[in-house]
BAMAR-575155 format. One record per residue (C-alpha): residue number from 1; residue in three letters; x, y, z. Coordinates in pm, 1 decimal, always signed. Each point is the difference from the previous one (the first is absolute). Example, Ala and Ser with C-alpha at 12.3 -4.5 7.8 and 13.67 -1.06 7.14 Angstrom:
{k:1; r:ala; px:+1230.0; py:-450.0; pz:+780.0}
{k:2; r:ser; px:+137.0; py:+344.0; pz:-66.0}
***
This chain:
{k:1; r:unk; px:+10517.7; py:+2657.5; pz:-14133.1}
{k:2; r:unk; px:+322.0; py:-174.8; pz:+45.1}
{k:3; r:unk; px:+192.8; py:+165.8; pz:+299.4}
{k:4; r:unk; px:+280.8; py:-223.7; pz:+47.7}
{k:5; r:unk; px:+320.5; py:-62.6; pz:-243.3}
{k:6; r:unk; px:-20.3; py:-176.1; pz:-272.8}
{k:7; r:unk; px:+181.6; py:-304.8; pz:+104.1}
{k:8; r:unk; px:-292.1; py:-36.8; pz:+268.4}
{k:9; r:unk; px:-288.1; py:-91.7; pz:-277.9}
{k:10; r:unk; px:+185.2; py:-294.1; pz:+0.4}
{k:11; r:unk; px:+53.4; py:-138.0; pz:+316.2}
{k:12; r:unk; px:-264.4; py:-243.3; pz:-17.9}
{k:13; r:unk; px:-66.3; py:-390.0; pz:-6.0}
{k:14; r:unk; px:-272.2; py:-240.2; pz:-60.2}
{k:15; r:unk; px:-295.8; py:+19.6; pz:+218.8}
{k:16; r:unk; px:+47.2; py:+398.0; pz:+57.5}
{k:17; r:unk; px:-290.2; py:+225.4; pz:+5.2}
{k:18; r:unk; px:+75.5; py:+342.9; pz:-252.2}
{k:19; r:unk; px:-180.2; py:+268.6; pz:-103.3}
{k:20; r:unk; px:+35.0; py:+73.4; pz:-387.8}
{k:21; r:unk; px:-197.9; py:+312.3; pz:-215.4}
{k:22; r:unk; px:-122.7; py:-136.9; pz:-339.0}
{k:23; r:unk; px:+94.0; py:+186.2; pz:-327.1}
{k:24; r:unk; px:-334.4; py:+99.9; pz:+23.8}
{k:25; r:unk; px:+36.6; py:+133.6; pz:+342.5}
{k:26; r:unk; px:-201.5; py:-263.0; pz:+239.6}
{k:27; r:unk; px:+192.7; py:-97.3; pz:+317.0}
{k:28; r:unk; px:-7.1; py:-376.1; pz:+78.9}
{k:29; r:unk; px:+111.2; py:-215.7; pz:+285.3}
{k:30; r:unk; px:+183.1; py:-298.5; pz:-127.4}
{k:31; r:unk; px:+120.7; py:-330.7; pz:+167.1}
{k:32; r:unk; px:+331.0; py:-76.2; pz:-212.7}
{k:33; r:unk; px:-50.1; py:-309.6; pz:-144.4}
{k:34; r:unk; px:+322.3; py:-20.4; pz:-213.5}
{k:35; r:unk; px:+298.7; py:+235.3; pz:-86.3}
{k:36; r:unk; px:+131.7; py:+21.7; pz:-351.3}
{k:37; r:unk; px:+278.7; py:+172.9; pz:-147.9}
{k:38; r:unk; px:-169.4; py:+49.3; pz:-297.0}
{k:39; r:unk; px:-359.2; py:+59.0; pz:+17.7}
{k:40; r:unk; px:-92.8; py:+125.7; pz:-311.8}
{k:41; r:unk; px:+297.6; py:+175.6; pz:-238.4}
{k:42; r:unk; px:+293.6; py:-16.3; pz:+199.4}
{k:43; r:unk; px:-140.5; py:+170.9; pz:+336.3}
{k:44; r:unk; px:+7.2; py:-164.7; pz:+304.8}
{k:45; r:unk; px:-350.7; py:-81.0; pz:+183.8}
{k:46; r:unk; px:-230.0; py:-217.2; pz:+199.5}
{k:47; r:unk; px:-307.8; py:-206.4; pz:-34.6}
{k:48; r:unk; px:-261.3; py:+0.3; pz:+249.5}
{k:49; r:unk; px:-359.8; py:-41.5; pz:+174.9}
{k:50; r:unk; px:-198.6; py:+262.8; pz:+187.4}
{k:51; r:unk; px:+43.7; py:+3.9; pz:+346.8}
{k:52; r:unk; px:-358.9; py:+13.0; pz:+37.7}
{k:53; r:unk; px:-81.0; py:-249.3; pz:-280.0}
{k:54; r:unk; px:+242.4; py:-268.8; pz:-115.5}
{k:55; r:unk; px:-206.1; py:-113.7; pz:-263.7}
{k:56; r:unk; px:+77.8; py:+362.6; pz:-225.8}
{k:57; r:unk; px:+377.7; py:-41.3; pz:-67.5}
{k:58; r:unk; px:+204.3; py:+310.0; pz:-201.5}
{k:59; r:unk; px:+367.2; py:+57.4; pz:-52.2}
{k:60; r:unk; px:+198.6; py:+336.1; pz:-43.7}
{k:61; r:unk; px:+336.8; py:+135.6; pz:+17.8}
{k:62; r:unk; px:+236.9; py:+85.6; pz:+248.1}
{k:63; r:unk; px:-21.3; py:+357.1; pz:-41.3}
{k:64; r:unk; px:-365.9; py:-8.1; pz:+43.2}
{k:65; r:unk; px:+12.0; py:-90.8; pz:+329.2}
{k:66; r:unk; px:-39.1; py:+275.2; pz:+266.4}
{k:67; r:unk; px:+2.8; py:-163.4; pz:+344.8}
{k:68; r:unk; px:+118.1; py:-329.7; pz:+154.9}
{k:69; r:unk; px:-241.0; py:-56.6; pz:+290.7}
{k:70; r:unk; px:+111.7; py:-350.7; pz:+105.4}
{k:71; r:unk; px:+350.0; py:-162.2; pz:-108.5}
***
């Protein structure tokens, strides 16, 4: 998972490509669409599309996110 410091996970903008792991443990690569401070109760997150498929769009949290291929 996650190897760099917390403060990392977020060091990214609009139009990055992450890598997130679902609560239910699938790894997806996401073009950030938007960044919200509060995603869903209180947590900060993103909202995104597949790299591979922009028509399948999914958001998560921050602290989901376990890479940041492309800034």
């Amino acid at each position: 998972r996650w190897t760099g410091t917390p403060a990392d996970k977020n060091d990214y903008t609009v139009g990055s490509v992450i890598e997130y792991t679902t609560f239910t443990g699938e790894s997806r690569r996401m073009v950030v669409v938007l960044r919200l401070p509060d995603i869903k109760n209180g947590k900060p997150g993103f909202d995104g599309h597949l790299a591979s498929d922009k028509t399948k769009t999914y958001w998560g949290y921050d602290h989901q996110i376990d890479r940041i291929i492309k800034f």
